[in-house]
KOLMITI-878833 format. One record per residue: residue in one letter; x, z, y of N, C-alpha, C, O in turn. Coordinates in pm, whole numbers, plus 50000, padded with zeros to 5 digits. Each point is the difference from the previous one (the first is absolute). Layout:
! KOLMITI-878833
+------+-------+-------+-------+-------+-------+-------+-------+-------+-------+-------+-------+-------+
: resn :    nX :    nZ :    nY :   caX :   caZ :   caY :    cX :    cZ :    cY :    oX :    oZ :    oY :
+------+-------+-------+-------+-------+-------+-------+-------+-------+-------+-------+-------+-------+
:    a :     X :     Z :     Y :     X :     Z :     Y :     X :     Z :     Y :     X :     Z :     Y :
...
+------+-------+-------+-------+-------+-------+-------+-------+-------+-------+-------+-------+-------+
! end
This chain:
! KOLMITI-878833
+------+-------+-------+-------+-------+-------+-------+-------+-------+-------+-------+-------+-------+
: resn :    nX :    nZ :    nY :   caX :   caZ :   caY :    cX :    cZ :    cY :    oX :    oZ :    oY :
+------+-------+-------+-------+-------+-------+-------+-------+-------+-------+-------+-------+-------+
:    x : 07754 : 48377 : 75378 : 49920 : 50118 : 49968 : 50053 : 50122 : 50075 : 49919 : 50079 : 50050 :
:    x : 50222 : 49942 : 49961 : 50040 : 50095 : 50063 : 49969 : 50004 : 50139 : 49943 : 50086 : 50068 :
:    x : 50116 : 49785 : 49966 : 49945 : 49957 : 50152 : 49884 : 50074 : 50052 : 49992 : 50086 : 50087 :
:    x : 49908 : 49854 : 49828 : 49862 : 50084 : 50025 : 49997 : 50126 : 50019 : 49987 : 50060 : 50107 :
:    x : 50026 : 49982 : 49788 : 50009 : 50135 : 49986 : 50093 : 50088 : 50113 : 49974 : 50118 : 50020 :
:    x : 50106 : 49831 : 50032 : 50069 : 50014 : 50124 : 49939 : 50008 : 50117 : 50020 : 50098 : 50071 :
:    x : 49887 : 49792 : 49971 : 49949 : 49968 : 50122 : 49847 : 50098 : 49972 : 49933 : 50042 : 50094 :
:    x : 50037 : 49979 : 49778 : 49918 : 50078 : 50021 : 50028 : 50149 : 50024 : 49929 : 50058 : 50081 :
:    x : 50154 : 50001 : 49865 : 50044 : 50132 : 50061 : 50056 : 50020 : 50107 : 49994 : 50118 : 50034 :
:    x : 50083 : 49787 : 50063 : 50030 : 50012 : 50080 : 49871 : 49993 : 50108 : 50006 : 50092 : 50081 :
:    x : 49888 : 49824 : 49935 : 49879 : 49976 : 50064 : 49907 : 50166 : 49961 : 49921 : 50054 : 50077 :
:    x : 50110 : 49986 : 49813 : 49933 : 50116 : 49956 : 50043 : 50128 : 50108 : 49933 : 50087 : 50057 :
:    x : 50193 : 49883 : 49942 : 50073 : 50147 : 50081 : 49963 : 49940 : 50103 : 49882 : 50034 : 50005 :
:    x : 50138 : 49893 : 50090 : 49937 : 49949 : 50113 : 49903 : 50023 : 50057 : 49998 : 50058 : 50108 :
:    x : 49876 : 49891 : 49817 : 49836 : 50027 : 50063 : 49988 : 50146 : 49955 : 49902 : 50054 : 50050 :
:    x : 50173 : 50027 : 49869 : 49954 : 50164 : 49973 : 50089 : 50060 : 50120 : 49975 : 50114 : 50041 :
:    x : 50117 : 49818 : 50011 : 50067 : 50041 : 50137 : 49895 : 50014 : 50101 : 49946 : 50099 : 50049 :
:    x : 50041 : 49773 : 49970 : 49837 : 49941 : 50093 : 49909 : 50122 : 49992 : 49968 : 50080 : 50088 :
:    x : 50003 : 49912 : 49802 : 49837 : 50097 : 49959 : 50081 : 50193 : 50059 : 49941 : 50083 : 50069 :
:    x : 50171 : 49925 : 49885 : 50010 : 50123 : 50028 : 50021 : 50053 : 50135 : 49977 : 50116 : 50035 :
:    x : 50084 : 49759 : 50062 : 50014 : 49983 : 50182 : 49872 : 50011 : 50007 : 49981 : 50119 : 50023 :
:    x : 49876 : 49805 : 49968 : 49930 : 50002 : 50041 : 49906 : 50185 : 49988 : 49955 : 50064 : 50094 :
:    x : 50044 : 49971 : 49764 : 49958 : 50161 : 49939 : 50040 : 50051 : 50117 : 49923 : 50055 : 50078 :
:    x : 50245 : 49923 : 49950 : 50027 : 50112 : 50147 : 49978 : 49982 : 50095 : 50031 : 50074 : 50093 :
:    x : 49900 : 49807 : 49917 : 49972 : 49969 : 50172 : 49864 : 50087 : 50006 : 49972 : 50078 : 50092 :
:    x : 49945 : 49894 : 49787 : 49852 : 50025 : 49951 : 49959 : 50192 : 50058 : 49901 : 50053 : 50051 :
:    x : 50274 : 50011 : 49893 : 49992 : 50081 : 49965 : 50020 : 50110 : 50151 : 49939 : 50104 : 50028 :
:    x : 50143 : 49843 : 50030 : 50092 : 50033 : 50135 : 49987 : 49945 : 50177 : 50041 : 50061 : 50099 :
:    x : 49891 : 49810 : 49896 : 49970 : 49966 : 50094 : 49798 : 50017 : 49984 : 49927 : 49952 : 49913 :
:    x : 50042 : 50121 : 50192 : 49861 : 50040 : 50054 : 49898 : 49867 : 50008 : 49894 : 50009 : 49938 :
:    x : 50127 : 49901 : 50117 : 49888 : 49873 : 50036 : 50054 : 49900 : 49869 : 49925 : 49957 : 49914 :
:    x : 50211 : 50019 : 50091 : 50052 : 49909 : 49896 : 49917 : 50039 : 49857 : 49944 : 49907 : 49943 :
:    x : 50049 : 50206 : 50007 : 49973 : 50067 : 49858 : 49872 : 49906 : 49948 : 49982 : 49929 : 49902 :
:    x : 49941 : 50107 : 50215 : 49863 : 49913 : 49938 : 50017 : 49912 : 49943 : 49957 : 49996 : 49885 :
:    x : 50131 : 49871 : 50181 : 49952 : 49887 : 49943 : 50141 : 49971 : 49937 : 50005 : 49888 : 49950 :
:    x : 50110 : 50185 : 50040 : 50113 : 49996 : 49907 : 49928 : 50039 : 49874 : 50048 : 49955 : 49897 :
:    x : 49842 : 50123 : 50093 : 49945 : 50058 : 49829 : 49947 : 49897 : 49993 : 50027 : 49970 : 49883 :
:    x : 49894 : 49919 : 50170 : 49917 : 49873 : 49973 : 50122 : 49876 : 49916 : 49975 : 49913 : 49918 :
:    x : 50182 : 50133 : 50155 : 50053 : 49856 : 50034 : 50071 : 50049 : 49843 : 50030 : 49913 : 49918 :
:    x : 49985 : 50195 : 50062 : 50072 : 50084 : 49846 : 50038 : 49913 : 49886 : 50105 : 49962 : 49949 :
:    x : 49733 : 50017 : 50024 : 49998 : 49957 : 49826 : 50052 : 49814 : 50040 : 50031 : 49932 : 49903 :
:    x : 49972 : 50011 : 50219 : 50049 : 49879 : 50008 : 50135 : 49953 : 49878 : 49997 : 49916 : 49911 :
:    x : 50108 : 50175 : 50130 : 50151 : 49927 : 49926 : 49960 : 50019 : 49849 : 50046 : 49921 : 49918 :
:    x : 49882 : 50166 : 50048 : 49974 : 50042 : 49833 : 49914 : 49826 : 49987 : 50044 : 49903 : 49938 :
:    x : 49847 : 50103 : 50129 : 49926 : 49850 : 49977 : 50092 : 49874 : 49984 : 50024 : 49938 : 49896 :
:    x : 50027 : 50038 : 50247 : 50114 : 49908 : 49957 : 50063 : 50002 : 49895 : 49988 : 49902 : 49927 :
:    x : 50113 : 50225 : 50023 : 50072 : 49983 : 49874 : 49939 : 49927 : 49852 : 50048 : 49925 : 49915 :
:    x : 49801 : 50153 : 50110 : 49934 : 49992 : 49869 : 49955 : 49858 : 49978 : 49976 : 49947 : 49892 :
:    x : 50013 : 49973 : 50282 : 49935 : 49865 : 49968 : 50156 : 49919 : 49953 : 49998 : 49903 : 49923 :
:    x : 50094 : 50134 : 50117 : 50167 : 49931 : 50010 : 50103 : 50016 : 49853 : 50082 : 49922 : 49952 :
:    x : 49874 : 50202 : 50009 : 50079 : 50032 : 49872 : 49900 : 50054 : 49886 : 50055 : 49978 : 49892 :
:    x : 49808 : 50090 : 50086 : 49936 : 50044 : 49933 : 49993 : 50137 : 49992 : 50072 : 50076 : 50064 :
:    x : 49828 : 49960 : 49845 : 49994 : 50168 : 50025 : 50081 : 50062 : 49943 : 49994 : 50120 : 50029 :
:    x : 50131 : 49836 : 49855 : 50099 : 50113 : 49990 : 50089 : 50070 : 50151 : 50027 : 50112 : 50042 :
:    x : 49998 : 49715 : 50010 : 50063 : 50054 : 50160 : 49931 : 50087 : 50134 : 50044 : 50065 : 50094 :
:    x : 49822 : 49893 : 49854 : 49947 : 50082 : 50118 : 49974 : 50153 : 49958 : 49983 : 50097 : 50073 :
:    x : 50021 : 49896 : 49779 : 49970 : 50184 : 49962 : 50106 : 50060 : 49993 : 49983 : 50122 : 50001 :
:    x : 50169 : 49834 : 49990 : 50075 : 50063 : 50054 : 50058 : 49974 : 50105 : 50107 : 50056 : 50021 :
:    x : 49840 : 49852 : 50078 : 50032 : 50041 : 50119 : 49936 : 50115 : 50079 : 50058 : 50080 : 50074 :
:    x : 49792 : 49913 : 49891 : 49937 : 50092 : 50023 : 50062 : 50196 : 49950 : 49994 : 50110 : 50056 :
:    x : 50046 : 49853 : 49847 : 50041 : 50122 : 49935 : 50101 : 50039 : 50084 : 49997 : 50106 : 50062 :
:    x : 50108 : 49802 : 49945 : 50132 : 50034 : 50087 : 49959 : 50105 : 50177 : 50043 : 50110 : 50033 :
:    x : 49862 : 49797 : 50042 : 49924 : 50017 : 50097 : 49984 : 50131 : 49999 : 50059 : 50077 : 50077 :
:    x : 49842 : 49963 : 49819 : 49985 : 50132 : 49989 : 50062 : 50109 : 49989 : 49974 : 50119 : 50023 :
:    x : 50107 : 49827 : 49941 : 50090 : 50096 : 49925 : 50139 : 50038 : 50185 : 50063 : 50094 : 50047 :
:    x : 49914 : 49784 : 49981 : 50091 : 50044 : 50119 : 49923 : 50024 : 50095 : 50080 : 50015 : 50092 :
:    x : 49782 : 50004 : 49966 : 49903 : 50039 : 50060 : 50010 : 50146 : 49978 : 50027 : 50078 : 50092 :
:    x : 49954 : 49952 : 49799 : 50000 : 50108 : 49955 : 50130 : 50107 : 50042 : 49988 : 50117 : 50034 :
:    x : 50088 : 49833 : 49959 : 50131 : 50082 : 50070 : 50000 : 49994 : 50169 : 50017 : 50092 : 50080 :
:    x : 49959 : 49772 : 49942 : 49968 : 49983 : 50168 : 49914 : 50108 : 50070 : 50023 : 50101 : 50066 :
:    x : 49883 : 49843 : 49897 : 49872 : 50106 : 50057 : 49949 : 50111 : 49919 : 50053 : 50108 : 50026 :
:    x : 49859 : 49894 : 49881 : 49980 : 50105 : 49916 : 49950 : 49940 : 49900 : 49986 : 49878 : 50000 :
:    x : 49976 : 50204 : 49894 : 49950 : 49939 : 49867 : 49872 : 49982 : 49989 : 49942 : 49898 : 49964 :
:    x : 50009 : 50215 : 50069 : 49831 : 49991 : 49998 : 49950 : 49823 : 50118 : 49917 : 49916 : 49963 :
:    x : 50145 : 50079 : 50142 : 49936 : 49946 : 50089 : 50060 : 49786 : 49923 : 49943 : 49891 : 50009 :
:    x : 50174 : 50149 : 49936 : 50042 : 49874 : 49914 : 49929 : 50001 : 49887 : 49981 : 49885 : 49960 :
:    x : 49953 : 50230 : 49943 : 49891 : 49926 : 49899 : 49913 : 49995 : 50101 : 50007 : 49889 : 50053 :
:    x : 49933 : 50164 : 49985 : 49825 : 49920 : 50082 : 50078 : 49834 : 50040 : 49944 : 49900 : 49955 :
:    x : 50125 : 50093 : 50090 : 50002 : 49852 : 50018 : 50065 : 49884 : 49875 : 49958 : 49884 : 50001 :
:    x : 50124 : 50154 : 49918 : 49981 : 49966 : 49937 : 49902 : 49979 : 49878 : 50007 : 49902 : 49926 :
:    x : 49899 : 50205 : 50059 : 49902 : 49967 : 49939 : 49868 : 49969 : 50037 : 49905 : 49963 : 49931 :
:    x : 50106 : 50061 : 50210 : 49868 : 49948 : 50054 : 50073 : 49785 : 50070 : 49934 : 49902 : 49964 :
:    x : 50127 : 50089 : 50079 : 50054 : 49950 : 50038 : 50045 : 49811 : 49880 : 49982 : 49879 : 49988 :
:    x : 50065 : 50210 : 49973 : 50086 : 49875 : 49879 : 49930 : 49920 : 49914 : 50033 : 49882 : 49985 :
:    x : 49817 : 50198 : 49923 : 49938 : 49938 : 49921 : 49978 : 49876 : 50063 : 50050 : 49897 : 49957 :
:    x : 49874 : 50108 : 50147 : 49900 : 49899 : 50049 : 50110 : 49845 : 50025 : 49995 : 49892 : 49941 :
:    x : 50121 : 50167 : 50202 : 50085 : 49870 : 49954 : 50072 : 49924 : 49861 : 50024 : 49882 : 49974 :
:    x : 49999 : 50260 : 49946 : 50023 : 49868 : 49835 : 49904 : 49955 : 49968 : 50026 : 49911 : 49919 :
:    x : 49818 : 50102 : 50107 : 49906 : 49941 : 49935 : 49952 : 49933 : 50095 : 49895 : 49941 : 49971 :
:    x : 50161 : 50037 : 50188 : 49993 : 49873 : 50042 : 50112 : 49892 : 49960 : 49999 : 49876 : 49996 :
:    x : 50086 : 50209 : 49979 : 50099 : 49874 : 49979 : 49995 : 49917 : 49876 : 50055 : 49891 : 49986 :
:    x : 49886 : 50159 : 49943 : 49982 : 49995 : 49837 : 49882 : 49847 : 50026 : 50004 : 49884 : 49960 :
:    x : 49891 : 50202 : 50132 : 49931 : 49868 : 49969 : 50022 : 49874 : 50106 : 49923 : 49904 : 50002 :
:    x : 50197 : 50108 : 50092 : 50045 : 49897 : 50094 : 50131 : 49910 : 49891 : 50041 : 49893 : 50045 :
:    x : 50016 : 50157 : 49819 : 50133 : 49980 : 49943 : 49892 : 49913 : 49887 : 50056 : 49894 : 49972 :
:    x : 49863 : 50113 : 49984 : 49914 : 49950 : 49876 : 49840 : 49912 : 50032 : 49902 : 49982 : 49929 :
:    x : 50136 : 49974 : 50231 : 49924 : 49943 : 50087 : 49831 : 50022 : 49945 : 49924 : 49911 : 49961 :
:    x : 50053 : 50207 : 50049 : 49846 : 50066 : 49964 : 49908 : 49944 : 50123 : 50042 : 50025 : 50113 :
:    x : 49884 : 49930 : 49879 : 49850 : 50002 : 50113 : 50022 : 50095 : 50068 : 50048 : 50108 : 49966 :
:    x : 49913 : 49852 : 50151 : 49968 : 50132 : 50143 : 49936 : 50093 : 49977 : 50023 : 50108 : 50056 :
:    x : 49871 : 49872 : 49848 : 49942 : 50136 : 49990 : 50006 : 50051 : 49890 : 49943 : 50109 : 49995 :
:    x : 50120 : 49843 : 49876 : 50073 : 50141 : 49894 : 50122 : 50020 : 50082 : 50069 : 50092 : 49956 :
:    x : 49974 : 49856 : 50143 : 50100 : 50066 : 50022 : 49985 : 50106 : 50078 : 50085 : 50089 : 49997 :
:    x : 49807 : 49921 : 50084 : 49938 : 50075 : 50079 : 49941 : 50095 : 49902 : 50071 : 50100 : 50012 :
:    x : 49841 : 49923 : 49899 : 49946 : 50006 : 49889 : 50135 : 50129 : 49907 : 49947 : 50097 : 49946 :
:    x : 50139 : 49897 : 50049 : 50108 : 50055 : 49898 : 50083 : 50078 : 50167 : 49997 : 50122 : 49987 :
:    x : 50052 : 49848 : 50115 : 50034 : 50066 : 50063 : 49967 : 50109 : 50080 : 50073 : 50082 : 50056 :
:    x : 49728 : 49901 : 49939 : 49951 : 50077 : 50035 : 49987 : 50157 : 49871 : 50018 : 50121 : 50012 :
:    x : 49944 : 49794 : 49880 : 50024 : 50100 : 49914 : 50120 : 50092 : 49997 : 50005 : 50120 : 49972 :
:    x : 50087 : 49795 : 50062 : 50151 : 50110 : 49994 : 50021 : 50063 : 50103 : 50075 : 50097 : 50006 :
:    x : 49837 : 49836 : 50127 : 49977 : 50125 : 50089 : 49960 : 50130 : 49993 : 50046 : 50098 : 50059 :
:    x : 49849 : 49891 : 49850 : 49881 : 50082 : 49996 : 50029 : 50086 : 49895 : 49927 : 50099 : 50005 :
:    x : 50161 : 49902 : 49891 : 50078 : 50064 : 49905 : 50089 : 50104 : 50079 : 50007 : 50123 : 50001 :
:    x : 50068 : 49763 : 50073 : 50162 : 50091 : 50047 : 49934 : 50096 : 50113 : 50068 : 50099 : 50025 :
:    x : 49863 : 49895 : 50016 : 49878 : 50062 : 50108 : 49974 : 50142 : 49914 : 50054 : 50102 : 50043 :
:    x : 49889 : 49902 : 49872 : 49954 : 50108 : 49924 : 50105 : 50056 : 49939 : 50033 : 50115 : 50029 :
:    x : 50041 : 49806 : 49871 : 50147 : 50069 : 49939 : 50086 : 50081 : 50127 : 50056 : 50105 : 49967 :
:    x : 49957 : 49852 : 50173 : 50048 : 50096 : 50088 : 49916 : 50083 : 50028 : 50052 : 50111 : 50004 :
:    x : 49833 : 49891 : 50018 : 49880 : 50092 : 50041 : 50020 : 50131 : 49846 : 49990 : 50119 : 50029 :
:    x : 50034 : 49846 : 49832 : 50001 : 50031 : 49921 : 50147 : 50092 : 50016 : 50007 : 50123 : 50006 :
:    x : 50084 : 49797 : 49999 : 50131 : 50092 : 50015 : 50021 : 50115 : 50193 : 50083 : 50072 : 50056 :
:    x : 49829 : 49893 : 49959 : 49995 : 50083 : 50139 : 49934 : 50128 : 49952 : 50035 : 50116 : 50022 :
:    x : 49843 : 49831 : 49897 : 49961 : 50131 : 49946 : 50083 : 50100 : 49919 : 50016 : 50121 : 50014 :
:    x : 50034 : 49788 : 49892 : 50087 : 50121 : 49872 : 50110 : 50044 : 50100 : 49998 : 50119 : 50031 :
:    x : 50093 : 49808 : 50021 : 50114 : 50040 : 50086 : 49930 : 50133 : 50094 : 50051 : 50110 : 49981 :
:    x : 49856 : 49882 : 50099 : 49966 : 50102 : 50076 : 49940 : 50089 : 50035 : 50012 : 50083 : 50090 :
:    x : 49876 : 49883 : 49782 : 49882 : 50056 : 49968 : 49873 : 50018 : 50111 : 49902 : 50072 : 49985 :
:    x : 50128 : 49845 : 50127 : 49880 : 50010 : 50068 : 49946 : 49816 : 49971 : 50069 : 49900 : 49982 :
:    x : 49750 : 50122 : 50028 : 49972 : 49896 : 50014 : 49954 : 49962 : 50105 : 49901 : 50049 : 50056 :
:    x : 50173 : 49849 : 49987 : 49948 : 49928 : 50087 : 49847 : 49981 : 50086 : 49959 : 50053 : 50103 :
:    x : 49975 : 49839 : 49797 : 49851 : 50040 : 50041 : 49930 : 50136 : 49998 : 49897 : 50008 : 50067 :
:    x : 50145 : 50108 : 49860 : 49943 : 50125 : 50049 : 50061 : 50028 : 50147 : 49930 : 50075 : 50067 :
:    x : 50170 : 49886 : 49987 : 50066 : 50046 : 50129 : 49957 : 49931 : 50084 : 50014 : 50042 : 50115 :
:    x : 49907 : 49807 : 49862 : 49890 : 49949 : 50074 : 49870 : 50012 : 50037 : 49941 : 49991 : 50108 :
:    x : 50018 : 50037 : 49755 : 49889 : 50147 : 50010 : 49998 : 50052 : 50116 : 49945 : 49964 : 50104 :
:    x : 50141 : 50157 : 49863 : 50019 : 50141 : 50083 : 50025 : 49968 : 50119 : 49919 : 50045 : 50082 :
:    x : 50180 : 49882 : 49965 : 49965 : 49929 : 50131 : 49877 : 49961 : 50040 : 49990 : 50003 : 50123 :
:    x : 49921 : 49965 : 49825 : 49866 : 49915 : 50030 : 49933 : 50136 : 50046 : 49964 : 50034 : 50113 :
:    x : 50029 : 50043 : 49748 : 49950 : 50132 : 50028 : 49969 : 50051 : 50118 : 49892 : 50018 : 50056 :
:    x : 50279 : 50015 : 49992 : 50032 : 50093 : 50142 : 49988 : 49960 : 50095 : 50008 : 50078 : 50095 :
:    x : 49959 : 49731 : 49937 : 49979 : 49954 : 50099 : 49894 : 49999 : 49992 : 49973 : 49930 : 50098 :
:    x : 49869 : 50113 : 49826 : 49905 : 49971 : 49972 : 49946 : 50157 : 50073 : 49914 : 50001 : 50087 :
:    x : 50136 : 50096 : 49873 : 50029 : 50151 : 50029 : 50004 : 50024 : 50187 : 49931 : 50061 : 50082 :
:    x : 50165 : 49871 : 49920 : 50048 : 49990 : 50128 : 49873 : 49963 : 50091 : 49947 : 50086 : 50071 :
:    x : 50006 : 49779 : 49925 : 49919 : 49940 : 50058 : 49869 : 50092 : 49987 : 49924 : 50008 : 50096 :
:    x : 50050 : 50067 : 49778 : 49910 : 50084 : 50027 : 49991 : 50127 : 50096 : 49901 : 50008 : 50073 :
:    x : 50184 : 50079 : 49931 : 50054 : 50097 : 50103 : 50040 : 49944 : 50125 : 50037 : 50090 : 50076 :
:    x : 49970 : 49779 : 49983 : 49957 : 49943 : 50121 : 49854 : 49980 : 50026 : 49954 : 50004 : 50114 :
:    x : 49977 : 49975 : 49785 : 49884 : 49974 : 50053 : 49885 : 50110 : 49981 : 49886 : 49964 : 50031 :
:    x : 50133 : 50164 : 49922 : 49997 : 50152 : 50028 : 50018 : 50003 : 50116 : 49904 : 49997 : 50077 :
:    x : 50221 : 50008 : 49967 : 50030 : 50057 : 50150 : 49897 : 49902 : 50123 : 49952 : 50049 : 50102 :
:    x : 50034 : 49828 : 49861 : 49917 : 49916 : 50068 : 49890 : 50044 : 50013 : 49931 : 49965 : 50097 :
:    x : 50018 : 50133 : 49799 : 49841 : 50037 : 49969 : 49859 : 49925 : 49947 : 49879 : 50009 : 50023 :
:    x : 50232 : 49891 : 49870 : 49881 : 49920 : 49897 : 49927 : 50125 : 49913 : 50063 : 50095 : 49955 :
:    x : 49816 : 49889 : 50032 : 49914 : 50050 : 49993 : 50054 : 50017 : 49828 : 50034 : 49902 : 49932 :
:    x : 49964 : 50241 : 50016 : 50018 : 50008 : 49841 : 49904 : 49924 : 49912 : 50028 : 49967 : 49885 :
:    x : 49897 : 50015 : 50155 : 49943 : 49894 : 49824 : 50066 : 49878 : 50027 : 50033 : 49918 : 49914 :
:    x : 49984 : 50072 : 50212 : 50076 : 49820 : 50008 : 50119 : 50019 : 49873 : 50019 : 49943 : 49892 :
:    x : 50044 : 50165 : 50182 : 50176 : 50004 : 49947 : 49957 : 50046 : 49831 : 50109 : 49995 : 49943 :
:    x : 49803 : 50040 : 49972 : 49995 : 50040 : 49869 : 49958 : 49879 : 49979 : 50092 : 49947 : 49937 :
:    x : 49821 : 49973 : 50078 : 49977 : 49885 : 50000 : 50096 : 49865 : 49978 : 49992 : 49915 : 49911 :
:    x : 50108 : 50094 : 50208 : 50133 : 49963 : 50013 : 50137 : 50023 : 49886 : 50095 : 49925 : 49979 :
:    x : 49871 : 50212 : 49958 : 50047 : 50060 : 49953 : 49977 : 49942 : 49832 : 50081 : 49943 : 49927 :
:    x : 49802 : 50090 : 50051 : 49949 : 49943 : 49871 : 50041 : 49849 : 49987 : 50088 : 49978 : 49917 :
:    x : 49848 : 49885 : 50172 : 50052 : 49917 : 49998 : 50161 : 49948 : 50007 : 50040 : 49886 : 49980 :
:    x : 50030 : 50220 : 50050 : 50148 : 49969 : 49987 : 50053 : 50046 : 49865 : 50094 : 49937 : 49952 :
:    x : 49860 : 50157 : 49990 : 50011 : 50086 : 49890 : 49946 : 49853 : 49889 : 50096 : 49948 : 49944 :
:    x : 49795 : 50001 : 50031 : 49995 : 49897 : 49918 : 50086 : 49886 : 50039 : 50030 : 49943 : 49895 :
:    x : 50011 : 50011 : 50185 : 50092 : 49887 : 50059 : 50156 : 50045 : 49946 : 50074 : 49907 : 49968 :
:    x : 49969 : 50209 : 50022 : 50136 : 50032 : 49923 : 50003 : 50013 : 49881 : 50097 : 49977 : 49929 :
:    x : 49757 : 50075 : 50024 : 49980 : 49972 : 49842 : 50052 : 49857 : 49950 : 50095 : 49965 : 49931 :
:    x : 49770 : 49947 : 50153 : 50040 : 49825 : 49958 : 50139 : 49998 : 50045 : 50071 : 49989 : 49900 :
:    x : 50008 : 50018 : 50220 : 50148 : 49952 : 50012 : 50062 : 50073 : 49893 : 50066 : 49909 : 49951 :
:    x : 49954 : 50176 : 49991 : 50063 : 50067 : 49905 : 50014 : 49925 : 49883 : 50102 : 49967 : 49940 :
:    x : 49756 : 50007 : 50030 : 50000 : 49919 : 49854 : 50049 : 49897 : 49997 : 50044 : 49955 : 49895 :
:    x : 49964 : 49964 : 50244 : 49987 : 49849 : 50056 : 50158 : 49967 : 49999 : 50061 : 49907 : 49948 :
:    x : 49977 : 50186 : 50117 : 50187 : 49998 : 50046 : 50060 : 49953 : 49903 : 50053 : 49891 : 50018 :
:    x : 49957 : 50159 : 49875 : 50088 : 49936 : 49895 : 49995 : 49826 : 49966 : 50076 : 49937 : 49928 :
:    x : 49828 : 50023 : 50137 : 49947 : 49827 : 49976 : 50090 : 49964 : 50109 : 50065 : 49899 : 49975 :
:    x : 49956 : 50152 : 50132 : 50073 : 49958 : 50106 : 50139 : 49990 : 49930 : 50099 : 49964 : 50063 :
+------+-------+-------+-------+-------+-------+-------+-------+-------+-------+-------+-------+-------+
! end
């Protein structure tokens, strides 16, 4: 029993080693980052399919927690909470040999949770939202493109025209965005 319990904490500090090399590669190397954030939630999966989810939630925890001193805190919760759900709830259903598609089925869900719970803590932490800053972007590039095509000399009812139809099209994306 101890044994176990041995080889599992020791494998625990290990793959949260793993997971936290990779956060800084994610974090620090330019081309690497991309697909170091893809390769992330891997050692948490392994653990969880190898020892279960007490080991992978505090390995995960550990991770964080030294992420968090590594790089910064804010940028270690977004990945840990966007990040982590989805591999324990792949591993969960690779450890309790679930069908391909509840397993697909429950990991997507914990995607789509930890997705919003960071989208959620991005908000309270910073108080800007997101999709309004996608908006407003849309806006000014929408703005933009109009005052080029002024100077071009589109004829004004085109551009009110243009204008109106873009004006209902941000209405619908507005309402719409949050489904995204």
């Amino acid at each position: 029993m101890a044994d176990v319990k041995i080889k599992s904490m020791t494998e625990s500090s290990l793959l949260a080693s793993i997971t936290v090399i990779v956060a800084l590669m994610g974090a620090y190397i330019p081309f690497l980052g991309e697909i170091a954030i893809l390769i992330w939630p891997l050692p948490i999966l392994i653990l969880e399919v190898r020892h279960g989810l007490k080991w992978a939630l505090l390995s995960v925890l550990a991770a964080g927690i030294i992420m968090a001193i590594l790089i910064e805190p804010m940028t270690a919760i977004r990945m840990v909470v966007g990040f982590a759900p989805p591999a324990v709830a792949l591993g969960y259903g690779f450890r309790k040999n679930l069908p391909a598609s509840q397993t697909l089925l429950i990991s997507l869900v914990a995607a789509i949770v930890a997705m919003l719970l960071a989208l959620g803590m991005l908000f309270a932490m910073t108080g800007i939202n997101p999709l309004n800053m996608q908006l407003e972007v849309l806006e000014e590039s929408f703005n933009a493109s109009i005052s080029a095509y002024e100077t071009m000399g589109v004829p004004s009812d085109k551009l009110s025209e243009m204008k109106d139809n873009f004006g209902k099209a941000f209405q619908m994306v507005g309402m719409l965005m949050p489904l995204v």
